[in-house]
C-alpha positions as CSV (number, residue, x, y, z in Angstrom):
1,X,-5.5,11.5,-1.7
2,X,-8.5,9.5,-2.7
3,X,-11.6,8.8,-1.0
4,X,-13.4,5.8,-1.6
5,X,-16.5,7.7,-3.0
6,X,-13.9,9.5,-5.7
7,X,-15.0,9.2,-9.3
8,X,-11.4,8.9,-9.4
9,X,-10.7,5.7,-7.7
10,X,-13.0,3.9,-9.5
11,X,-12.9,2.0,-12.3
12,X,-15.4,3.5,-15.3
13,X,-17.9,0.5,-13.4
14,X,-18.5,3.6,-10.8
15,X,-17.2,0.9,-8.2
16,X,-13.2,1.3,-6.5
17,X,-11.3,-1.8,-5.9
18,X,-9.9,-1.3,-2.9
19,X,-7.3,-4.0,-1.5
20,X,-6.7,-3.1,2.3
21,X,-3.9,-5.5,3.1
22,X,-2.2,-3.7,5.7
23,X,-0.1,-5.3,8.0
24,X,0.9,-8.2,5.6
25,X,4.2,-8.2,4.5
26,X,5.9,-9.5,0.8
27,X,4.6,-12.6,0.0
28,X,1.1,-12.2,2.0
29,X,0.1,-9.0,-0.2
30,X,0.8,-11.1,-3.2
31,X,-1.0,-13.7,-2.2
32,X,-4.0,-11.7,-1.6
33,X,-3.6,-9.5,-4.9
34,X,-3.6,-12.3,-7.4
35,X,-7.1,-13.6,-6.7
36,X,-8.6,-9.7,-7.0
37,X,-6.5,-8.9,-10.2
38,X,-7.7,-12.5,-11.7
39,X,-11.3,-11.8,-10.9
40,X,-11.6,-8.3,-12.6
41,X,-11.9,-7.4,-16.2
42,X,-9.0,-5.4,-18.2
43,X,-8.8,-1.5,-17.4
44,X,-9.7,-2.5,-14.0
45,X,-7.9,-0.3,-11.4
46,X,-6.8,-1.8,-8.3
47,X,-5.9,0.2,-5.2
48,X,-3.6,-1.5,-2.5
49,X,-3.3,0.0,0.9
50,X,-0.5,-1.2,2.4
51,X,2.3,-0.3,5.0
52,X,4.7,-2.8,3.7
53,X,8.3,-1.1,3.7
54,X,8.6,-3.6,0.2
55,X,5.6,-2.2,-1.6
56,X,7.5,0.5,-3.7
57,X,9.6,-2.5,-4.8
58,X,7.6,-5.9,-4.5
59,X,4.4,-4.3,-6.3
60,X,6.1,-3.1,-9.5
61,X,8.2,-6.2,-10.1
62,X,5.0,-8.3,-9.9
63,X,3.3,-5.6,-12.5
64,X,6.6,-6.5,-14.5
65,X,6.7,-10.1,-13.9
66,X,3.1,-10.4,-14.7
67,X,2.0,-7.8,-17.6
68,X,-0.1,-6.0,-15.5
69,X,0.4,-1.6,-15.4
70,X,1.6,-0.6,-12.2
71,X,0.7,3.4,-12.2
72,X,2.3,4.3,-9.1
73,X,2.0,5.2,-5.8
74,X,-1.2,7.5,-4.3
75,X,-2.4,8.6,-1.1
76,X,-5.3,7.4,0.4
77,X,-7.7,7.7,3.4
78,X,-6.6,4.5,4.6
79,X,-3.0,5.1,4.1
80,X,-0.4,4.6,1.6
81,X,-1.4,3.0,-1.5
82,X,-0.3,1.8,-5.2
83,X,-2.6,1.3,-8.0
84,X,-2.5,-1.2,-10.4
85,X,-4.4,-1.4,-13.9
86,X,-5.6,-5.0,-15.2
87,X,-3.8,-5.8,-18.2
88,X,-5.6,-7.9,-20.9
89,X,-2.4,-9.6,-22.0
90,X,-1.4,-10.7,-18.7
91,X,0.2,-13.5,-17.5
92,X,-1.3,-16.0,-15.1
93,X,0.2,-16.8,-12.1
94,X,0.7,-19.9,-10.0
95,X,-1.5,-19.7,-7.1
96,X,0.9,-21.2,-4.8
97,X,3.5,-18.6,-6.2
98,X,2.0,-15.7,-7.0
99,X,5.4,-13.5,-7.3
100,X,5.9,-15.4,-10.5
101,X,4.3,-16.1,-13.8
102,X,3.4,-19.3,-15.3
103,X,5.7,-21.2,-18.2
């Protein structure tokens, strides 16, 4: 489990990014993910804490779909979570669909 004040959860900037997006579902988390992933810089760690039954399914295929290192599921003191690392090669997304990368 990790606390927000973790060395851990952070990102080497000594500051977590923290997502808290629960009670969204599908779509909605993506929504809210893209805009936080865009705005940080590669290595970046992302945390999402969400009870969304998809999240063990929707959040990797984005990572796939996207470039982006999906690093699994963790505990947290807000509840379940899954952490995602900022890829430098990613792929942008369409902000209007965010489940699936530009061409």
């Amino acid at each position: 489990m990790f606390h927000l004040d973790d060395p851990r959860a952070s990102t080497g900037s000594g500051t977590p990014h923290v997502l808290d997006v629960r009670g969204l579902l599908c779509v909605q988390v993506l929504l809210r993910l893209r805009p936080v992933v865009e705005a940080l810089p590669p290595g970046a760690i992302v945390h999402v804490v969400t009870d969304d039954p998809a999240a063990p399914l929707d959040l990797p295929a984005w990572c796939h779909l996207t470039g982006h290192d999906y690093l699994g599921p963790s505990a947290s003191e807000l509840g379940p979570a899954y952490r995602i690392k900022v890829s430098a090669g990613a792929r942008q997304v369409d902000h209007r669909t965010p489940w699936a990368p530009r061409v």
